[in-house]
BAFI-3210 file (N, C-alpha, C; in Angstrom, 3 decimals, decimal comma, padded with zeros to 6 digits):
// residues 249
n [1|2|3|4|5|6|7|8|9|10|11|12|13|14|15|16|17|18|19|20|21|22|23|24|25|26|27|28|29|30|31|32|33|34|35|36|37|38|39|40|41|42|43|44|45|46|47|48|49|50|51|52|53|54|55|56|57|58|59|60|61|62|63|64|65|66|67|68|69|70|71|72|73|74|75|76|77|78|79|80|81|82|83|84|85|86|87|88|89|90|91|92|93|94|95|96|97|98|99|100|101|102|103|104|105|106|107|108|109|110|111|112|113|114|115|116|117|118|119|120|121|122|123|124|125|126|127|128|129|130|131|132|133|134|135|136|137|138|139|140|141|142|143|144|145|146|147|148|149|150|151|152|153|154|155|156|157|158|159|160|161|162|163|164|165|166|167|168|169|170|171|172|173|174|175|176|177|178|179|180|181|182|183|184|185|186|187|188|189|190|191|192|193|194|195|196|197|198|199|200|201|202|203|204|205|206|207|208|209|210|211|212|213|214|215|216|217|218|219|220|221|222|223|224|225|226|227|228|229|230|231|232|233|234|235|236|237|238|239|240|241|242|243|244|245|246|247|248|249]
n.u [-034,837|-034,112|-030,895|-031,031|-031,221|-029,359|-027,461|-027,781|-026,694|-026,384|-026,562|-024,230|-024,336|-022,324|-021,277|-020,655|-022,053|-025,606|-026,742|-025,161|-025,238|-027,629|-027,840|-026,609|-028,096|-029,977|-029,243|-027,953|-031,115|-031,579|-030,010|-030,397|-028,569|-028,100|-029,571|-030,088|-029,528|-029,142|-027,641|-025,046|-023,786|-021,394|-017,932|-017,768|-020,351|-020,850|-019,603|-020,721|-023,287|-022,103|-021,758|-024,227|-026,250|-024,758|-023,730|-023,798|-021,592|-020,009|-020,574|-018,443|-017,444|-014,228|-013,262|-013,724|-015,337|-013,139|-013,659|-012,840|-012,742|-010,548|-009,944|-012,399|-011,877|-009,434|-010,505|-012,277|-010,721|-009,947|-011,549|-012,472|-014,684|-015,771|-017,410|-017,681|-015,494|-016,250|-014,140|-015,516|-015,246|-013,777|-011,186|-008,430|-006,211|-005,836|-005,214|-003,105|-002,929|-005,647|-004,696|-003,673|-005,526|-007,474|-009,718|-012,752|-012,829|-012,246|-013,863|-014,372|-016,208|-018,047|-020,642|-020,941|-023,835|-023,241|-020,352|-020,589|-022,083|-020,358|-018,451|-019,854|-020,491|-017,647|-017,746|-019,143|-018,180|-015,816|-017,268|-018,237|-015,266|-014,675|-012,772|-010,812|-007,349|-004,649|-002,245|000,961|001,462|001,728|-001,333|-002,635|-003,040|-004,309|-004,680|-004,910|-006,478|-007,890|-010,870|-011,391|-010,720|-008,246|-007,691|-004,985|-003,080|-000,096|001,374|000,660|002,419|006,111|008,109|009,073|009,961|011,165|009,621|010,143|007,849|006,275|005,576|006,601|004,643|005,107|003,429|002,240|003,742|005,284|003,163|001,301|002,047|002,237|001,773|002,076|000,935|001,653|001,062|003,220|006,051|009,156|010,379|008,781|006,529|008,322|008,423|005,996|005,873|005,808|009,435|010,208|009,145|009,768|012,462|014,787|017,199|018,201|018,509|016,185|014,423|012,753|012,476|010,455|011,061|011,181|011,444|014,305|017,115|019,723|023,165|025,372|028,593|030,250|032,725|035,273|033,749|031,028|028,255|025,135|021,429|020,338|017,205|014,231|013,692|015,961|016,931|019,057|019,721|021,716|022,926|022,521|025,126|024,809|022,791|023,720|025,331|023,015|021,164|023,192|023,406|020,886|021,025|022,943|025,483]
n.v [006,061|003,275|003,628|004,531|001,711|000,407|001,037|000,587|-001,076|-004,578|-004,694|-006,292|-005,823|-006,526|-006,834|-007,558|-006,556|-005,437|-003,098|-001,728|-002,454|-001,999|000,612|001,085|-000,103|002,003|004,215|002,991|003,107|005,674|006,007|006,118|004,288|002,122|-001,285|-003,328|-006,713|-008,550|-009,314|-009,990|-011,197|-012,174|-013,361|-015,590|-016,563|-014,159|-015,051|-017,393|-015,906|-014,467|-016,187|-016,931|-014,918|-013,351|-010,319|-007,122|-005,603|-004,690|-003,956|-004,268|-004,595|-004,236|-005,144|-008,701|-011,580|-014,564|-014,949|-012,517|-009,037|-008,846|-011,525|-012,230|-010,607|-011,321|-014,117|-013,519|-012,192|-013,727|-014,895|-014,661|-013,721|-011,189|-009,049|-005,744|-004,227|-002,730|-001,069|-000,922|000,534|001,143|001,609|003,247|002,177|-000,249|000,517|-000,002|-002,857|-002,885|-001,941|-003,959|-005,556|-004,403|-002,736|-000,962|001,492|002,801|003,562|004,716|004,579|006,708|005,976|008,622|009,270|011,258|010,233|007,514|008,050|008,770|006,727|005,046|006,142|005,620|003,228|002,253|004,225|001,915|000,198|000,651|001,598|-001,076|-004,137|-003,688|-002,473|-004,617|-004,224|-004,744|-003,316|-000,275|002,036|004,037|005,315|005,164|007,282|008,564|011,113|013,971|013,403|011,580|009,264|009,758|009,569|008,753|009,443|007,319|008,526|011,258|011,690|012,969|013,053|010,577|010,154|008,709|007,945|007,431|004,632|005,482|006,832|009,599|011,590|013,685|015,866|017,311|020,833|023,793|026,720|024,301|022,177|019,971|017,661|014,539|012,165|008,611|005,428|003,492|001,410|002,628|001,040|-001,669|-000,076|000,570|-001,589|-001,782|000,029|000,920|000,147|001,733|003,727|005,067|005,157|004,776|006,070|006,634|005,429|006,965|007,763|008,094|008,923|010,136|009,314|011,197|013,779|013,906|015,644|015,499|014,007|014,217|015,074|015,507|014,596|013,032|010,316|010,898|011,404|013,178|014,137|015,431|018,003|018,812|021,242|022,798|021,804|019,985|016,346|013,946|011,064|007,650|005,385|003,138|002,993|004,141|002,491|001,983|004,121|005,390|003,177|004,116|006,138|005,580|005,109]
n.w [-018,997|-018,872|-019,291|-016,992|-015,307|-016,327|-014,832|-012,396|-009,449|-008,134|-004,760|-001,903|001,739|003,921|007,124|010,347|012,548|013,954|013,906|012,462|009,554|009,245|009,317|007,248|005,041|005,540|004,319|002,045|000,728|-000,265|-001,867|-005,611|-007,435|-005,986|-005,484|-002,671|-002,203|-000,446|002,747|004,920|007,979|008,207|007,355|005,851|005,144|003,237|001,121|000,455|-000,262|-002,081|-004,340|-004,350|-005,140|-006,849|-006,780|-007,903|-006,596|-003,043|000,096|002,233|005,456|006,922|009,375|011,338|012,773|012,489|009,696|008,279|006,222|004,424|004,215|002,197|000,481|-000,820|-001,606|-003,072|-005,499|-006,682|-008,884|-011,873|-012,554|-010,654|-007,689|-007,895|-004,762|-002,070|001,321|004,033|006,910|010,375|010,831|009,958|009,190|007,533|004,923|003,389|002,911|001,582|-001,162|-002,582|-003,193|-004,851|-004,567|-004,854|-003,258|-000,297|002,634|005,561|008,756|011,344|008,222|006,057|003,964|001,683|001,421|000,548|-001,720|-003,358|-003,513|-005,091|-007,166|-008,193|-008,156|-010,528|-012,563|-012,777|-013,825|-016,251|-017,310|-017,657|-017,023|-014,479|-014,266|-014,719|-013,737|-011,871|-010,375|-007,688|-008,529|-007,432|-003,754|-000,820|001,252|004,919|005,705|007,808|008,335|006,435|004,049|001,300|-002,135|-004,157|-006,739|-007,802|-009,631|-009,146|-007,036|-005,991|-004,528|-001,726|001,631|004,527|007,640|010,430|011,475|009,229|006,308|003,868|001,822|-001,021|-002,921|-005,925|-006,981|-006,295|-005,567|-005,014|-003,953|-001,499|001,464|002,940|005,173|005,700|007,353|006,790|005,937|004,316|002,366|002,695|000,834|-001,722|-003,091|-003,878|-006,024|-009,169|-010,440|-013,096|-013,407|-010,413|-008,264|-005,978|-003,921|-001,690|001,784|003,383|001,253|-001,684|-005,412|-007,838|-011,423|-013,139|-012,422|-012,014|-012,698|-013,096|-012,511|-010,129|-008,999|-006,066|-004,724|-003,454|-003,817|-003,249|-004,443|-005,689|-006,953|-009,281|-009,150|-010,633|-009,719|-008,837|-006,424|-004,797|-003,967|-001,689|-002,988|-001,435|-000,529|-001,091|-003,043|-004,882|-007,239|-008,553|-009,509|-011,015|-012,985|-013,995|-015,486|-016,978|-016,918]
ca.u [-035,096|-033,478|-029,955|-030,671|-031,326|-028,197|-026,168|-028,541|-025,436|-026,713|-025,586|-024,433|-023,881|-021,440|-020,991|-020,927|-023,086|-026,451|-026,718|-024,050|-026,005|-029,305|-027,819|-025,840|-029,499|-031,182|-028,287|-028,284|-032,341|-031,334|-028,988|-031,031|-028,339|-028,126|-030,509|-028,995|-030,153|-028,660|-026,787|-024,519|-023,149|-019,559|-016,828|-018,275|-021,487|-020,691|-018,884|-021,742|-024,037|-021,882|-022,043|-026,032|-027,170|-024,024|-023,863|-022,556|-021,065|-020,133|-019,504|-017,647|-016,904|-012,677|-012,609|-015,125|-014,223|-013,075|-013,098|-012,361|-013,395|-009,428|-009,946|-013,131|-011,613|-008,647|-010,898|-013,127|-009,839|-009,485|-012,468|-012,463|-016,217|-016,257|-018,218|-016,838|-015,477|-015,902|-014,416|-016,370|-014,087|-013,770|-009,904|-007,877|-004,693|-005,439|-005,456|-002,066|-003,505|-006,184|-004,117|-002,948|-007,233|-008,314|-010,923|-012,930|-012,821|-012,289|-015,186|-014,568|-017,581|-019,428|-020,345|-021,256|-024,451|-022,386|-019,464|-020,731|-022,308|-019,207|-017,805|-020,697|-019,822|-016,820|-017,974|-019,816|-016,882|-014,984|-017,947|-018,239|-013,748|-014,371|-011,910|-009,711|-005,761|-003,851|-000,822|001,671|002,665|000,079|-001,240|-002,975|-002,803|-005,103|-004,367|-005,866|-006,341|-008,480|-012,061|-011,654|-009,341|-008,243|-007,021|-003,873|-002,295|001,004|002,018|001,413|003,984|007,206|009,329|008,502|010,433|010,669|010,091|009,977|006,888|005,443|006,269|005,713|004,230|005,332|002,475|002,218|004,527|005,395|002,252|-000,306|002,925|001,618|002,314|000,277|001,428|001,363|000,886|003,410|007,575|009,378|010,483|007,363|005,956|009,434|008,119|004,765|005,963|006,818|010,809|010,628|008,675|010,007|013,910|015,312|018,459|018,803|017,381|015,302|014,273|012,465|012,133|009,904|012,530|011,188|012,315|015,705|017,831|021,294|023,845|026,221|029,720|030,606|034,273|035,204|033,155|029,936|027,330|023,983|021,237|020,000|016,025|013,913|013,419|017,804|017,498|020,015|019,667|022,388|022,685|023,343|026,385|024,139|021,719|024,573|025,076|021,346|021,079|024,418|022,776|019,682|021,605|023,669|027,149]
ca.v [005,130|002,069|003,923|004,165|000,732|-000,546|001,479|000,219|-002,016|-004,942|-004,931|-006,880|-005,317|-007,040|-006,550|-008,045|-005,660|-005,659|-001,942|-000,972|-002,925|-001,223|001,899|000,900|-000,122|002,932|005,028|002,806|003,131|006,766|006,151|005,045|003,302|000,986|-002,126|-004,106|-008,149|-009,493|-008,648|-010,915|-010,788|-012,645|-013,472|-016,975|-016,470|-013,104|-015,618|-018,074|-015,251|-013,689|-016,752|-017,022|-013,429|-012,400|-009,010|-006,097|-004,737|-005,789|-002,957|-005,023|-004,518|-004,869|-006,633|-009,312|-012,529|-015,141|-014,833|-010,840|-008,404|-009,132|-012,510|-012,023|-009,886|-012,374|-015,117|-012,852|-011,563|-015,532|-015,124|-014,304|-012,564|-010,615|-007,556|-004,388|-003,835|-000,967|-001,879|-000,052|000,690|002,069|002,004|003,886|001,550|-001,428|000,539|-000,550|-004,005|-003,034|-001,483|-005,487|-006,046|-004,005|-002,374|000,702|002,587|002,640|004,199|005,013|004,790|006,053|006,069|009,463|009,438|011,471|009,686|006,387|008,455|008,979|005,149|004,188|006,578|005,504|001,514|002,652|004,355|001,394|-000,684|001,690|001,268|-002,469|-004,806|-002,591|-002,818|-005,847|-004,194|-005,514|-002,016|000,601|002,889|005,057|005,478|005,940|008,217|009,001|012,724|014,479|012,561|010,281|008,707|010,079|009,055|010,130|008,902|007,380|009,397|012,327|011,612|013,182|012,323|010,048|010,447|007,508|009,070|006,047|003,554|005,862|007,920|011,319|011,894|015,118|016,028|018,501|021,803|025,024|026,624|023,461|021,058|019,441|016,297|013,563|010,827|007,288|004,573|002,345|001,598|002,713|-000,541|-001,763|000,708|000,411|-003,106|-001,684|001,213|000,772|000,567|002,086|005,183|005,339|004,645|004,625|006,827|006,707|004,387|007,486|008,795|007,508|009,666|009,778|009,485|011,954|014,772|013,657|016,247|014,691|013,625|015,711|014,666|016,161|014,390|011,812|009,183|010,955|011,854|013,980|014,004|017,329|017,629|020,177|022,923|023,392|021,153|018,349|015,334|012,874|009,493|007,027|004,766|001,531|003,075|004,681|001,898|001,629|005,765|005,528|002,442|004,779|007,682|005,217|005,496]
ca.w [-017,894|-019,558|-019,122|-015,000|-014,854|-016,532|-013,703|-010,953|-008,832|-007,370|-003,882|-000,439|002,486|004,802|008,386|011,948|013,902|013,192|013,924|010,926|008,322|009,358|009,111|005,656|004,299|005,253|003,362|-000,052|000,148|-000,531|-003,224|-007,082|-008,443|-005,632|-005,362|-001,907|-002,840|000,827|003,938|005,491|009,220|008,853|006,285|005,294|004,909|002,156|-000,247|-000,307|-000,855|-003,806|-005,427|-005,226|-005,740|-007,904|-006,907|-008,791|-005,281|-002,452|000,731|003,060|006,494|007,197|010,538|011,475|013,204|011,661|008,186|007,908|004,494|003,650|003,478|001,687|-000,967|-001,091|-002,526|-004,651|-006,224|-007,540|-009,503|-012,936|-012,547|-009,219|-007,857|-007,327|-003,591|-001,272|002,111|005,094|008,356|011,382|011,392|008,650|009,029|006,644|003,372|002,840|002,797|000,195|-002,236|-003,688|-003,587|-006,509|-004,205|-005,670|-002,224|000,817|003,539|007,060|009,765|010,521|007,028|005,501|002,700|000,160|001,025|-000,080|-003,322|-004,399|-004,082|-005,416|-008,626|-008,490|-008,566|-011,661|-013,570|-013,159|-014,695|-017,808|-018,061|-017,852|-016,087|-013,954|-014,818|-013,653|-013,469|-010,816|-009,529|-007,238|-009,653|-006,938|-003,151|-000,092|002,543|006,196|006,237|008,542|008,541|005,738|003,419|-000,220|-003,172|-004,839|-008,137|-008,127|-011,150|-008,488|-005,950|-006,993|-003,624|-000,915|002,541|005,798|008,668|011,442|010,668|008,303|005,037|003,959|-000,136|-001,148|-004,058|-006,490|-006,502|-005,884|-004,553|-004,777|-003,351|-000,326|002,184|003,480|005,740|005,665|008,053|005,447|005,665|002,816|001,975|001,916|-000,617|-002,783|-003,473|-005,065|-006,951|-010,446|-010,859|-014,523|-013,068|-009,180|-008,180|-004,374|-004,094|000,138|002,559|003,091|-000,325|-003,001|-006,167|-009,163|-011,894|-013,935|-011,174|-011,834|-014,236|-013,608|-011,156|-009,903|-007,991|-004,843|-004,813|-002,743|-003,906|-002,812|-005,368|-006,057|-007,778|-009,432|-009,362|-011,334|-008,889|-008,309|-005,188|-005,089|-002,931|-001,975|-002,734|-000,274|-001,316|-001,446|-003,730|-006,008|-008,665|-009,702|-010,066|-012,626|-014,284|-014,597|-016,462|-018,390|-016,342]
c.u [-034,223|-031,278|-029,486|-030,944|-030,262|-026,940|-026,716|-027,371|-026,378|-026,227|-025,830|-023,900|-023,175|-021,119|-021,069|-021,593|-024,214|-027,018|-025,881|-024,933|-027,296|-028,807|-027,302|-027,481|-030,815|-030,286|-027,864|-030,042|-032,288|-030,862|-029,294|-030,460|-027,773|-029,519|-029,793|-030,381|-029,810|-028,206|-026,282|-023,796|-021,311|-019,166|-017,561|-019,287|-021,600|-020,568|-020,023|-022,972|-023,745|-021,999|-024,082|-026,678|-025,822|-024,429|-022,991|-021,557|-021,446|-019,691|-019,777|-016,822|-015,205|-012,791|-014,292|-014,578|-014,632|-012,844|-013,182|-012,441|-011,861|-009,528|-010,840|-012,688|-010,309|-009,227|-011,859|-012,039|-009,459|-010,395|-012,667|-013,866|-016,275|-016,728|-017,369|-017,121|-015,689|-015,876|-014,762|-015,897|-014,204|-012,323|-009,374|-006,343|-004,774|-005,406|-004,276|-002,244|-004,435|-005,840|-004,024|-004,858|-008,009|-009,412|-011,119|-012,557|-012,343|-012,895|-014,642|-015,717|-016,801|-019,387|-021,339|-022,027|-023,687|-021,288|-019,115|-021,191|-020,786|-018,213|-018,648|-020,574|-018,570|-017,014|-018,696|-019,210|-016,266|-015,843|-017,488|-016,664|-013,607|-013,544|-010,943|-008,612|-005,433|-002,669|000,000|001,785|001,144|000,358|-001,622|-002,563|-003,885|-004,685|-005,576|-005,572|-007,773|-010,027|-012,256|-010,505|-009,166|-007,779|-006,059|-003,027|-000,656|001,709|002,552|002,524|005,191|008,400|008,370|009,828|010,402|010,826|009,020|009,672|006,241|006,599|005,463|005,837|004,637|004,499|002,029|003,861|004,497|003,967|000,777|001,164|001,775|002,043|001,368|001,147|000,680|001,659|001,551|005,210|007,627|009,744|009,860|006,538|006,849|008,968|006,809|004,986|006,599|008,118|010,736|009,694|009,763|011,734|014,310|016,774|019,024|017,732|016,292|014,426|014,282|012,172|011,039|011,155|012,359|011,530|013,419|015,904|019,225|021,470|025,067|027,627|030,308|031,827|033,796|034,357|031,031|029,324|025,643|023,054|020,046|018,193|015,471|013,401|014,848|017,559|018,217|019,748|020,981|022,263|023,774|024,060|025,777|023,370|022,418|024,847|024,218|021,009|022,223|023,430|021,500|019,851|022,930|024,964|027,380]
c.v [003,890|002,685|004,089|003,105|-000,329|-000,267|001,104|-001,456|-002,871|-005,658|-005,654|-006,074|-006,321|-006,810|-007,495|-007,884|-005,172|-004,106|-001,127|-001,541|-002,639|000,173|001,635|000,641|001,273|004,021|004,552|003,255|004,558|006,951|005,055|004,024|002,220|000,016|-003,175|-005,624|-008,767|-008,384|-010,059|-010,587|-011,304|-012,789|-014,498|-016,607|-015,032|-013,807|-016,383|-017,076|-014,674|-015,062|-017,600|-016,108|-013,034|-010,731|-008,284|-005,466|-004,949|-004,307|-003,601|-004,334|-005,378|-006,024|-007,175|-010,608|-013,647|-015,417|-012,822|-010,420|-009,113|-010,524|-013,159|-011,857|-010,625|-013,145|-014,393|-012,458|-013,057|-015,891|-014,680|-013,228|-012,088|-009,567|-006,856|-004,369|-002,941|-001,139|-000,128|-000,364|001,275|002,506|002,389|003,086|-000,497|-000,939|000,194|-001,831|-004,057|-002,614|-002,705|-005,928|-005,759|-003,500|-001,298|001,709|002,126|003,762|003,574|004,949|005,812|006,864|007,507|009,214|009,633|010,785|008,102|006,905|008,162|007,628|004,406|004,805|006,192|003,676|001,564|002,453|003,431|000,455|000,164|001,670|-000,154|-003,285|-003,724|-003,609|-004,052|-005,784|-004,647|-004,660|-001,092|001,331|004,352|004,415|005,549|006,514|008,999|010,715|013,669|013,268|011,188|009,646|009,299|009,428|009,596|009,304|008,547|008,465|011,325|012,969|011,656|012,942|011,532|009,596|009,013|008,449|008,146|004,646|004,120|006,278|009,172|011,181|013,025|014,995|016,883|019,531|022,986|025,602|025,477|022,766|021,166|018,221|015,538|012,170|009,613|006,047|002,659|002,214|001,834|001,453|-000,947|-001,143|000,712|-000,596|-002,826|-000,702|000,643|001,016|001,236|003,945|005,875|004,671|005,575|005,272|006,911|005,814|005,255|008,325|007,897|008,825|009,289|010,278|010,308|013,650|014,745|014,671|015,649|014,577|014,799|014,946|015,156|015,766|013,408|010,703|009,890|011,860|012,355|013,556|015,473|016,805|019,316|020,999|023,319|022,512|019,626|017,743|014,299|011,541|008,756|005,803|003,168|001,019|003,897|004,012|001,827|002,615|005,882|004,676|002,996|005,836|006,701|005,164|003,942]
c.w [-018,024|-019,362|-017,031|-014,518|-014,836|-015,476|-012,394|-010,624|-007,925|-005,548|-002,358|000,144|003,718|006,376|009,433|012,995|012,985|013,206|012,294|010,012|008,063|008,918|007,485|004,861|004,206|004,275|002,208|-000,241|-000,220|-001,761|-004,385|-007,404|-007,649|-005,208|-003,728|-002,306|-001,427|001,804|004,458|006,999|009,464|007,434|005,016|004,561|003,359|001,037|-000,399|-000,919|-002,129|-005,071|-005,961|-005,513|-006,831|-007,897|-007,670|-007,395|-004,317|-001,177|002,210|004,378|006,832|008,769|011,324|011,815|012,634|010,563|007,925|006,411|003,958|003,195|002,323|000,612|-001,615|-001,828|-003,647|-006,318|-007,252|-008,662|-010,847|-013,064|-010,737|-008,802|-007,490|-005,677|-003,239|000,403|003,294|006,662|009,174|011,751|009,757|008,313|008,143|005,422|002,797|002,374|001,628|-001,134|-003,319|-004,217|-004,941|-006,043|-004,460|-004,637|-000,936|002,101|004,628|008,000|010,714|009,038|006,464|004,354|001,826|-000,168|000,517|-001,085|-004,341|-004,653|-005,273|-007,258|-009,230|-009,144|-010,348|-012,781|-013,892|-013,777|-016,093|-018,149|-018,520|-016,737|-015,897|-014,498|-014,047|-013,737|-011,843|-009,507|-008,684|-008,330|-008,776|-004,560|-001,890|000,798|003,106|005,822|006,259|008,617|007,843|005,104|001,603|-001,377|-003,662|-006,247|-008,078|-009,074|-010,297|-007,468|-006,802|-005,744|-002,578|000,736|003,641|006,670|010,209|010,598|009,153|007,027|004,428|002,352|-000,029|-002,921|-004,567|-006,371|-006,721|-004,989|-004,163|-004,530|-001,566|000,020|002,981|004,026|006,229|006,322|007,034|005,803|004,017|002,075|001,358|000,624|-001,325|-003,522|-004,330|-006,055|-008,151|-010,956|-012,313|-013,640|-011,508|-009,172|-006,302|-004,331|-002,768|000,802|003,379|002,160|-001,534|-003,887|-007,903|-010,134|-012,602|-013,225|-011,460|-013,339|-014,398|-012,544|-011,247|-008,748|-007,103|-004,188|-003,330|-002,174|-003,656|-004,273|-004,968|-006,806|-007,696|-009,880|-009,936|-011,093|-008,350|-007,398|-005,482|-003,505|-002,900|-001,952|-002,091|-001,111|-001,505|-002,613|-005,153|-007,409|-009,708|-010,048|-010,833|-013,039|-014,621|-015,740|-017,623|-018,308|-016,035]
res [x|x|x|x|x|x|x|x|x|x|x|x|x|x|x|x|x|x|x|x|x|x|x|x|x|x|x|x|x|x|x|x|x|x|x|x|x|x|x|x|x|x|x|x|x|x|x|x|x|x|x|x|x|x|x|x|x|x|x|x|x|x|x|x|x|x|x|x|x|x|x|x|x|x|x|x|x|x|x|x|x|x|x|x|x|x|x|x|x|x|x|x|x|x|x|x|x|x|x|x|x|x|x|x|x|x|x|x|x|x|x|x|x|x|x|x|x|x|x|x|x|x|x|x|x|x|x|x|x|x|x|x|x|x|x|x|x|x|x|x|x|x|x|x|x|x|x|x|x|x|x|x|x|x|x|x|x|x|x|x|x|x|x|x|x|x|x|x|x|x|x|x|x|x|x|x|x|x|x|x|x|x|x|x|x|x|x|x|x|x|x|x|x|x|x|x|x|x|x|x|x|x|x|x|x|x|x|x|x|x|x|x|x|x|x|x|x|x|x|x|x|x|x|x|x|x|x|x|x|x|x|x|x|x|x|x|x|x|x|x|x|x|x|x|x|x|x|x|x]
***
């Protein structure tokens, strides 16, 4: 008993519509290891509550006027003690935005029982690791696909494509390879990926560098680079110096 009490999260629920936060209360009274201590209807009003109930978790509605979950999770992120996020949406196009937050999840409305179980396991896990990483770089990913949003591990993206506004993951390979597109410029995501893992070879084509087997010269000035299924890609002549200074040329 004493072991389901120390995982019992004490939590706010956040919203604007007083309909969503009724329904969000009757779907934690379902789920043990949440306790909800408040509810708040706007931005403002969340932060003074986290600092008089101190919740363990906080599942925050993204847009709300005025002070919005982003700006919410903006000042929580300033805090040396803050609860675990989980922001609760109806649109799938700010997770680019929560990636810099440090938020455990991210939940779509309407909000699915199991699929708040499983943030709510997840808010857990990251109690029991401790302080999540404060590395600089993303470590993981969310992506829209089909009803909800997933998770995906940097480490598993082995190319990454532009293809307009968006970009295409290419994940896994041979028969578990798969693609999943993202509501992100490449640009933009160049800037979060870890240069010692990830390297930019065309102004459409990022690669994980461990894909890379060599370069390859195709004469007149134009160069390759050999990846570890035989397919070669070329590199574009902008992105050519920093793929030699990767191999040591």
């Amino acid at each position: 008993m004493a072991e389901e009490v120390s995982e019992t999260l004490k939590t706010l629920i956040v919203d604007d519509e007083p309909l969503a936060v009724e329904r969000m209360q009757v779907i934690c009274s379902k789920i043990p290891q949440l306790r909800v201590v408040g509810t708040a209807s706007d931005g403002a009003q969340a932060l003074r509550l986290v600092e008089a109930l101190q919740p363990d978790l906080i599942l925050l509605d993204m847009t709300m006027p005025e002070v919005d979950g982003i700006s919410v999770a903006k000042s929580l992120a300033q805090k040396a003690e803050r609860p675990a996020v989980v922001f609760v949406t109806a649109h799938d196009n700010y997770a680019v935005e929560a990636f810099d937050l440090d938020a455990v999840d991210y939940v779509l409305k309407p909000v699915k029982p199991e699929r708040l179980e499983r943030a709510v396991s997840r808010a857990i896990a990251r109690r029991g690791d401790g302080e999540a990483s404060e590395s600089a770089w993303l470590e993981e990913l969310w992506i829209p696909h089909r009803s909800e949003l997933i998770r995906i591990a940097t480490s598993e993206v082995g190319q990454i494509d532009a293809e307009r506004d968006y970009v295409r993951l290419h994940v896994g390979a041979d028969d578990a390879a798969r693609t999943y597109l993202l509501l992100q410029t490449i640009a933009g995501l160049e800037k979060r990926l870890d240069p010692s893992r990830f390297i930019r070879i065309h102004r459409s084509t990022i690669l994980r560098k461990d894909r890379i087997t060599g370069l390859r010269h195709d004469g007149l000035g134009v160069w390759s680079v050999e990846l570890e299924d035989g397919e070669a890609l070329r590199i574009g002549r902008t992105y050519l110096p920093k793929v030699k200074a990767m191999a040591g040329r």
